[in-house]
N, CA and C atoms as an extended XYZ file, in Angstrom:
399
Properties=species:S:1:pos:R:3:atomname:S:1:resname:S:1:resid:I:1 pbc="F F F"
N       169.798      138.530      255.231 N   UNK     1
C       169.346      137.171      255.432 CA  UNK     1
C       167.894      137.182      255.907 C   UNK     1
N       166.995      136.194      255.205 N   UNK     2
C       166.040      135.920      255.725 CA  UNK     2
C       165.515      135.643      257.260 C   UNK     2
N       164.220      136.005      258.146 N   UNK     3
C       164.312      135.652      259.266 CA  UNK     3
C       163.531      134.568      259.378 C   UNK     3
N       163.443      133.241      260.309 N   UNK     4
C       163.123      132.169      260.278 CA  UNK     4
C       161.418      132.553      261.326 C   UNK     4
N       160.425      132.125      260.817 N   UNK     5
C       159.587      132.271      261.998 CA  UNK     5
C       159.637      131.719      262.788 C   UNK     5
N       159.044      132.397      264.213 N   UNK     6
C       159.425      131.606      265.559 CA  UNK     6
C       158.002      130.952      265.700 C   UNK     6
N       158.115      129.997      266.762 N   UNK     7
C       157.024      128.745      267.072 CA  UNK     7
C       156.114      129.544      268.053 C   UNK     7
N       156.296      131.030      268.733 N   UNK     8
C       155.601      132.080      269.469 CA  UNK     8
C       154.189      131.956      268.970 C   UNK     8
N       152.911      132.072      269.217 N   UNK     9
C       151.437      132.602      268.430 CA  UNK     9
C       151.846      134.058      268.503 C   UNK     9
N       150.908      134.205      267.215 N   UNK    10
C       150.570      135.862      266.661 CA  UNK    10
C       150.086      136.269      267.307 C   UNK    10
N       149.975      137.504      267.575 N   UNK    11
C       148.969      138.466      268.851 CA  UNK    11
C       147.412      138.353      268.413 C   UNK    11
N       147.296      137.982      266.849 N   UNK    12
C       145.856      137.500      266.469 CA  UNK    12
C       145.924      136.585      265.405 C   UNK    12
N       144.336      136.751      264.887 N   UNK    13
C       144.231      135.674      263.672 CA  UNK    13
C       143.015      135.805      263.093 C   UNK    13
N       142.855      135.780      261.899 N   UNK    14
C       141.270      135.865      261.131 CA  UNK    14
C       140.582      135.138      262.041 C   UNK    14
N       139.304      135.742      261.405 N   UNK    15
C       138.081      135.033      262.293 CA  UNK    15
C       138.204      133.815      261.777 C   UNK    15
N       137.877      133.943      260.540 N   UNK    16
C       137.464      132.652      259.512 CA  UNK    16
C       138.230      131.431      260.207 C   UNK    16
N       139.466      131.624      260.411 N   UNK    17
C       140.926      130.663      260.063 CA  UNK    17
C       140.080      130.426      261.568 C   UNK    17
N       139.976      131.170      262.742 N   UNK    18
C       139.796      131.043      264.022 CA  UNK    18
C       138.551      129.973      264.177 C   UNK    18
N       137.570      130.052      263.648 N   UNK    19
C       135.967      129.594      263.513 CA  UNK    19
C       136.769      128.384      262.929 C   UNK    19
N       137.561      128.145      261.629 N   UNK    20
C       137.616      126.724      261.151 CA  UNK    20
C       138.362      125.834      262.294 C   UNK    20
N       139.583      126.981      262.339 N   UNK    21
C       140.876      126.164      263.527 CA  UNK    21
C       140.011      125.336      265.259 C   UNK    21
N       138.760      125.931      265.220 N   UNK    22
C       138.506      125.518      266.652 CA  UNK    22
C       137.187      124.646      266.428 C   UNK    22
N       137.220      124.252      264.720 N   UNK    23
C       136.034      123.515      264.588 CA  UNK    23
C       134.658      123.517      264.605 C   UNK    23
N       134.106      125.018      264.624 N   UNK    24
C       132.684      125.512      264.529 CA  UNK    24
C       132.337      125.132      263.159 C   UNK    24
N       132.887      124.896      262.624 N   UNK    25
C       132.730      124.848      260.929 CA  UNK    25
C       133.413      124.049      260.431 C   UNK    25
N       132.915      122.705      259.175 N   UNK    26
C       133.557      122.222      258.726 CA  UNK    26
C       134.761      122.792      257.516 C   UNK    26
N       134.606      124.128      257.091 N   UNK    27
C       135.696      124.314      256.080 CA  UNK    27
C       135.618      125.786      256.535 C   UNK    27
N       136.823      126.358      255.649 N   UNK    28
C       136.726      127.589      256.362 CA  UNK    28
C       135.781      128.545      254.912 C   UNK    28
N       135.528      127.925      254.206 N   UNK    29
C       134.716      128.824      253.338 CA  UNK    29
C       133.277      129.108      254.161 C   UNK    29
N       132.702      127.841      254.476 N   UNK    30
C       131.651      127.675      255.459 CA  UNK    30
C       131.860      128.810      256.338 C   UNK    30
N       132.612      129.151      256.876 N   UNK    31
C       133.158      130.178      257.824 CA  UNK    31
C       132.949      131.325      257.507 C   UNK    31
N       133.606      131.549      256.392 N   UNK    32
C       134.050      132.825      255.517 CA  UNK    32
C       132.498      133.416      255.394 C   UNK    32
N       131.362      132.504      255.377 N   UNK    33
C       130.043      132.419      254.794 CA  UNK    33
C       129.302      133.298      255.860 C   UNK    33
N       129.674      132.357      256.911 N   UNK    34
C       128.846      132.924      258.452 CA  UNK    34
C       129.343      133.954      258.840 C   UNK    34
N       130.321      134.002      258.752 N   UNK    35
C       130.829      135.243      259.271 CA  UNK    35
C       130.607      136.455      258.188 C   UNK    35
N       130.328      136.278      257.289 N   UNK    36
C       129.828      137.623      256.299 CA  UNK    36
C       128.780      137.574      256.183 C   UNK    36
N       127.683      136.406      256.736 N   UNK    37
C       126.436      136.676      256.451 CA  UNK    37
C       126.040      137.477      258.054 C   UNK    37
N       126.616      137.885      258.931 N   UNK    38
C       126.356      138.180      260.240 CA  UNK    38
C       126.195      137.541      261.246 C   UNK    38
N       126.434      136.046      261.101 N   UNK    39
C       125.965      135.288      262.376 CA  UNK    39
C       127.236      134.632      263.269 C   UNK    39
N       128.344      135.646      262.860 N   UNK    40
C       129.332      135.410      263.670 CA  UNK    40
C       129.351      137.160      264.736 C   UNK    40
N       129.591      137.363      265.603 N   UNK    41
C       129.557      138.435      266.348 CA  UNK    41
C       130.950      138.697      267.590 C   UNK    41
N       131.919      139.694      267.108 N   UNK    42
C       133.234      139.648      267.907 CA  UNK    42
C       132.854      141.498      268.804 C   UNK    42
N       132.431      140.579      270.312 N   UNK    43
C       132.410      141.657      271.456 CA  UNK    43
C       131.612      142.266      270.928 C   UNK    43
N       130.098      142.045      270.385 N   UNK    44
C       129.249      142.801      270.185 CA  UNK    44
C       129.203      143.768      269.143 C   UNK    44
N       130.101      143.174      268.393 N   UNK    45
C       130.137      143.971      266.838 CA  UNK    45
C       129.878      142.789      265.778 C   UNK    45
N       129.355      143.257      264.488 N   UNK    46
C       129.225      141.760      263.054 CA  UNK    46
C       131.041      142.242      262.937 C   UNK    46
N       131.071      141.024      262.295 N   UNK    47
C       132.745      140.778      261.954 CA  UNK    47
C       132.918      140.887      260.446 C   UNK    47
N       133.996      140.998      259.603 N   UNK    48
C       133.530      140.541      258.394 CA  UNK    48
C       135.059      139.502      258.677 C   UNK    48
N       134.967      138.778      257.542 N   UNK    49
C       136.440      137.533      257.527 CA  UNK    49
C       137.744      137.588      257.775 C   UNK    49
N       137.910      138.718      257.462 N   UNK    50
C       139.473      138.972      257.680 CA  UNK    50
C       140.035      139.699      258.914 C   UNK    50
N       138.842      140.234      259.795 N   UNK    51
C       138.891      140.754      261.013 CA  UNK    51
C       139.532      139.850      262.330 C   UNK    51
N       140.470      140.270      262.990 N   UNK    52
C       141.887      139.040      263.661 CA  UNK    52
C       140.946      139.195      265.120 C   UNK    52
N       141.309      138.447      265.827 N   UNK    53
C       140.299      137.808      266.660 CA  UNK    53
C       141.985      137.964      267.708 C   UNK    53
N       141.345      138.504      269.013 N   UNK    54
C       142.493      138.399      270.048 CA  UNK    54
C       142.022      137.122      270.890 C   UNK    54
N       142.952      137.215      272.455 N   UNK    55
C       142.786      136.406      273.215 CA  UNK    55
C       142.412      136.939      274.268 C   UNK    55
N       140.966      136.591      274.458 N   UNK    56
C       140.037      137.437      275.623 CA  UNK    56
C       138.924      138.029      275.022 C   UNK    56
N       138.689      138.166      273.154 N   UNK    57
C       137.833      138.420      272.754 CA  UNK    57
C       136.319      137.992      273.050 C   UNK    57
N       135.153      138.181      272.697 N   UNK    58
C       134.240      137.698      273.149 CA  UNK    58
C       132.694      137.650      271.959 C   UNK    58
N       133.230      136.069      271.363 N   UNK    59
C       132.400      135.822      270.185 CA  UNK    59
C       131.354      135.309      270.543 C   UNK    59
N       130.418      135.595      269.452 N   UNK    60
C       128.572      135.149      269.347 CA  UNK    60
C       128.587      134.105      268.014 C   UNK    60
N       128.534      133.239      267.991 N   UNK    61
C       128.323      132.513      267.219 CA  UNK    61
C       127.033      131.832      266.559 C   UNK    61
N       126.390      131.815      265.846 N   UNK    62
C       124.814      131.118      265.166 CA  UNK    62
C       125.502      130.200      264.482 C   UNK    62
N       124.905      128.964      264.877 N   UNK    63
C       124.907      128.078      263.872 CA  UNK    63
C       124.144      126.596      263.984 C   UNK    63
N       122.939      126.629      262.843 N   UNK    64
C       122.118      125.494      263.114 CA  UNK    64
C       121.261      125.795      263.928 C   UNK    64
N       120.441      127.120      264.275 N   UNK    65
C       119.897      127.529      265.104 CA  UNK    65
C       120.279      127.086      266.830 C   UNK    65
N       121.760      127.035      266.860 N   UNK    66
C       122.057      126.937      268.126 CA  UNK    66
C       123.410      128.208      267.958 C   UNK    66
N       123.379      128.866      269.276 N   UNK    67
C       123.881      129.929      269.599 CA  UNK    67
C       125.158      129.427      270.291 C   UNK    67
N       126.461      129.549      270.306 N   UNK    68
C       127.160      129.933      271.238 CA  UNK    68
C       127.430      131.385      271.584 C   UNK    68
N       128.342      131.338      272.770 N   UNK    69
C       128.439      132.249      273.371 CA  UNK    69
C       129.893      131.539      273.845 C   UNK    69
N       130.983      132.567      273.526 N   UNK    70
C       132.173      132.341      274.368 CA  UNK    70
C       133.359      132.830      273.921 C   UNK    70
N       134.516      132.589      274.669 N   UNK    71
C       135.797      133.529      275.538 CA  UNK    71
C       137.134      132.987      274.862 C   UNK    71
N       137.445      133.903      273.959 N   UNK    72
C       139.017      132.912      273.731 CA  UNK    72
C       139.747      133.237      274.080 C   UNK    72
N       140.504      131.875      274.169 N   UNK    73
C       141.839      131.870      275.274 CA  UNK    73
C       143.081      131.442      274.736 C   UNK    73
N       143.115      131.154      273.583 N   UNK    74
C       143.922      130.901      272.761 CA  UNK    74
C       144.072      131.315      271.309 C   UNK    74
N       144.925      131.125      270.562 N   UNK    75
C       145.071      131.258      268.696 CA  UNK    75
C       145.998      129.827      268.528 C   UNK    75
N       145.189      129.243      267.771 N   UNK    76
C       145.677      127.641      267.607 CA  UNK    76
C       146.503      128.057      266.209 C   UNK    76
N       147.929      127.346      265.899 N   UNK    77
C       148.386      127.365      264.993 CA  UNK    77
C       148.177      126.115      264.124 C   UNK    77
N       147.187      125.310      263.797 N   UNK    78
C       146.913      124.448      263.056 CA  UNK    78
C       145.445      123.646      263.225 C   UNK    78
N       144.733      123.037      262.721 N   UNK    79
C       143.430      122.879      262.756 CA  UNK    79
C       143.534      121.195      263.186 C   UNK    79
N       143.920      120.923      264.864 N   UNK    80
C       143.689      119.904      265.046 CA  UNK    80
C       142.548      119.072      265.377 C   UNK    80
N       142.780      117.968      266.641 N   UNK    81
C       141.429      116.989      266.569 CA  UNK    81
C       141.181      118.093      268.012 C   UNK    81
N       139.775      117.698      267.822 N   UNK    82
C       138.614      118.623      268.630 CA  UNK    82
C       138.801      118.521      269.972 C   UNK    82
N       139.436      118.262      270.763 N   UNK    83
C       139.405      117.650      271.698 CA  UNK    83
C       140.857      119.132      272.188 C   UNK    83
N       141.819      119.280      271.008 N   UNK    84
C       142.646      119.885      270.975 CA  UNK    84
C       142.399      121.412      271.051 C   UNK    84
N       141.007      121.514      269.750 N   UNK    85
C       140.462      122.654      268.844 CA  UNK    85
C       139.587      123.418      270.483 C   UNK    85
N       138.978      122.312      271.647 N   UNK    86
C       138.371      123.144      272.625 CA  UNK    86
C       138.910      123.566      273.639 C   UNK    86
N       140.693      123.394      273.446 N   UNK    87
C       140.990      124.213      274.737 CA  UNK    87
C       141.398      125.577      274.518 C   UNK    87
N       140.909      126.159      273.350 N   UNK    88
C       141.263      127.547      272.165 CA  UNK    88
C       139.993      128.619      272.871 C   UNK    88
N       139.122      127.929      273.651 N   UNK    89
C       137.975      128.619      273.385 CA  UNK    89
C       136.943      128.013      274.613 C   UNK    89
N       136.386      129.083      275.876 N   UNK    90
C       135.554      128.288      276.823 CA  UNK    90
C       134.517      129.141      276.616 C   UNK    90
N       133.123      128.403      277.154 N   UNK    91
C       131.839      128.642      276.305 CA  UNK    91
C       131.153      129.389      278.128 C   UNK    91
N       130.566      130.100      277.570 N   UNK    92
C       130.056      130.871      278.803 CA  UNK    92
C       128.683      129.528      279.427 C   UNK    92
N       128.736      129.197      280.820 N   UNK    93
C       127.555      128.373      281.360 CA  UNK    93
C       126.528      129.096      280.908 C   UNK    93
N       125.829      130.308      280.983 N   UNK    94
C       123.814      130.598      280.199 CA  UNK    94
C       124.725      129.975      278.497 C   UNK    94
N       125.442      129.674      278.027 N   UNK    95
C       125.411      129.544      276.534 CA  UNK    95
C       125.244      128.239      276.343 C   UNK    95
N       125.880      127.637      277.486 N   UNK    96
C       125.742      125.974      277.667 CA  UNK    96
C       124.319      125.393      277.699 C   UNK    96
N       123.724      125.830      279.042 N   UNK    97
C       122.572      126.080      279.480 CA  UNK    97
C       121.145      126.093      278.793 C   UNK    97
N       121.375      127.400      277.636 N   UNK    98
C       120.758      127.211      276.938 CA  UNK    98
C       120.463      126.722      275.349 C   UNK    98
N       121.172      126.091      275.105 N   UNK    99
C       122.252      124.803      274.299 CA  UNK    99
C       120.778      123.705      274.607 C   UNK    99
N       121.556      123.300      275.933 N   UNK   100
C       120.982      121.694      276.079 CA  UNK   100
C       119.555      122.288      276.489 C   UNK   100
N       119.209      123.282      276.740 N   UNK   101
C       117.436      123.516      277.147 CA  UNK   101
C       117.109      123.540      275.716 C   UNK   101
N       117.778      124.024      274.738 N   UNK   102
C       116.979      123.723      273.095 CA  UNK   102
C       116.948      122.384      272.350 C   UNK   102
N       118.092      121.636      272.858 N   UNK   103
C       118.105      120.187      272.567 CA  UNK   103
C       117.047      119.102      273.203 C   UNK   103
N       117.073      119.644      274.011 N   UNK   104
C       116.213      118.492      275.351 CA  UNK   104
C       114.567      119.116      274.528 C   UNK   104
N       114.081      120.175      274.242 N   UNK   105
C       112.479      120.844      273.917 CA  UNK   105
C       112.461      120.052      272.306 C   UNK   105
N       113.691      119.918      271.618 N   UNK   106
C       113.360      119.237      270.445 CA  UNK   106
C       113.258      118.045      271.054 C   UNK   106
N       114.040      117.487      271.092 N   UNK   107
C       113.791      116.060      271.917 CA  UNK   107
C       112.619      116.053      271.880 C   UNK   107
N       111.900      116.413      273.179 N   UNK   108
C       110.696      115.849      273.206 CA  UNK   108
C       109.321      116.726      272.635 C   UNK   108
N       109.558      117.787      271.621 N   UNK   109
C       109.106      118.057      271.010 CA  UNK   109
C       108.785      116.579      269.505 C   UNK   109
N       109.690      116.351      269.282 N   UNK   110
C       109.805      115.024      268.314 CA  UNK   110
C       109.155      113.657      268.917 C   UNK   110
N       109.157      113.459      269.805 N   UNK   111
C       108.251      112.264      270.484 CA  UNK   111
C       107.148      112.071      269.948 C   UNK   111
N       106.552      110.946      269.209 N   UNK   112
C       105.591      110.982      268.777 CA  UNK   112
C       104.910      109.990      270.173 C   UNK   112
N       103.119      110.365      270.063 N   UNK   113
C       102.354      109.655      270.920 CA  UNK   113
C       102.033      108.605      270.457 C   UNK   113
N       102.162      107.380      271.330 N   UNK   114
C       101.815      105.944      270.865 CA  UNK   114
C       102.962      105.497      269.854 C   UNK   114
N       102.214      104.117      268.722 N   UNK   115
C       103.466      103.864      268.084 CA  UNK   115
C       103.028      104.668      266.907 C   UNK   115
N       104.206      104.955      265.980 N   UNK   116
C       104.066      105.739      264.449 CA  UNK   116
C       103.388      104.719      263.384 C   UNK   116
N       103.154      105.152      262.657 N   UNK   117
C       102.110      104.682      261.457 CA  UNK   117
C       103.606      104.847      260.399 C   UNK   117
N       103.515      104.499      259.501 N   UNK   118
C       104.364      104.296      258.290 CA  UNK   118
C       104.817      105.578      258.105 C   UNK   118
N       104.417      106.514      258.084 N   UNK   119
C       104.405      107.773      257.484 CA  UNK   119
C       105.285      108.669      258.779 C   UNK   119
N       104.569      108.322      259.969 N   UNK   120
C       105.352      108.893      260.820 CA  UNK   120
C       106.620      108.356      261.221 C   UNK   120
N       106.373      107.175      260.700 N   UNK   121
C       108.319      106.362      261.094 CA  UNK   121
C       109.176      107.197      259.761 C   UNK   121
N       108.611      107.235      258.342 N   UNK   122
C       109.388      108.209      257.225 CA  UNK   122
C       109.537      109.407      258.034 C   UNK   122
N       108.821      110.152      258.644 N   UNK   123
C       109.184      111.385      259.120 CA  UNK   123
C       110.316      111.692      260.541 C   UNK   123
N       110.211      110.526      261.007 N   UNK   124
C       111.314      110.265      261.804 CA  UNK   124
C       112.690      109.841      261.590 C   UNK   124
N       112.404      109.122      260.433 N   UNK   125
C       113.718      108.837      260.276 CA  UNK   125
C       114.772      109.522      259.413 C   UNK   125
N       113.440      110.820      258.235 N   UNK   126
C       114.265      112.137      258.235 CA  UNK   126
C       114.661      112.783      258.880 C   UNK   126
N       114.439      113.058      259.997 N   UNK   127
C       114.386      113.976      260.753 CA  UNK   127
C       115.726      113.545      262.010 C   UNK   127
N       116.075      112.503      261.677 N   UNK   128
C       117.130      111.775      262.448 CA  UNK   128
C       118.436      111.860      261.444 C   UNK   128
N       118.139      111.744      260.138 N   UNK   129
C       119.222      111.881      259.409 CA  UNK   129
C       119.246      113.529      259.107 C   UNK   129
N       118.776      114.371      259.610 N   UNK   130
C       118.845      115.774      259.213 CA  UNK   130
C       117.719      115.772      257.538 C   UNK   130
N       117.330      115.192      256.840 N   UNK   131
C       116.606      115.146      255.415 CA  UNK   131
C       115.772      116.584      255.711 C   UNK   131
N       114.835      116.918      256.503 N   UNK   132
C       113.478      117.391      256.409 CA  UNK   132
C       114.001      118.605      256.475 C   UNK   132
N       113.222      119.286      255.688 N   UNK   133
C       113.900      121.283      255.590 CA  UNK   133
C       112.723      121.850      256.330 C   UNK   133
């Protein structure tokens, strides 16, 4: 007779499935991507996709020129809402830290002086919708 699986988590889990399941990535091909192009990092090694990810591991993540840094504490068995997807995974404070110190330098790196001219409101308002490469 067949055995029924139990509702227990696996002792691991692909990266990929791990990176999509906790929402770093909108699909897991996206995933599959980063993580074979090197900008996923498990305990100080490159990963490739199919490499299972424990609990206590310690991933480097690139993405969007913002870095995490952090500790998993879980293997989620399904790819819920985010809120769900962040109790899988706590982010080291310098990763936080320096997060919002790169957000806050664009910020006001983007401030234009005085008011914008036509050209500089087009460049703002790419640059608000993500457009400008």
């Amino acid at each position: 007779m067949k055995e029924q699986s139990t509702t227990a988590s696996p002792a691991e889990l692909r990266i990929d499935k791990w990176l999509w399941f906790t929402r770093f990535f909108k699909s897991r091909s996206q995933a599959t991507a980063a993580v074979a192009g090197g900008l996923v990092h498990v305990n100080g090694e490159r990963a490739k996709p199919a490499r299972g990810v424990r609990v206590d591991d310690q991933l480097v993540i690139t993405r969007e020129q913002l870095r995490y840094e952090v500790r998993v504490t879980g293997l989620p068995q399904r790819r819920g809402p985010a809120p769900e997807a962040r109790t899988f995974y706590s982010e080291t404070a310098a990763s936080q830290a320096a997060r919002e110190q790169r957000r806050e330098q664009a910020r006001l790196h983007a401030a234009p002086e005085g008011r914008p001219d036509k050209h500089a409101r087009r460049a703002l308002r790419e640059l608000r919708r993500g457009d400008a490469s």
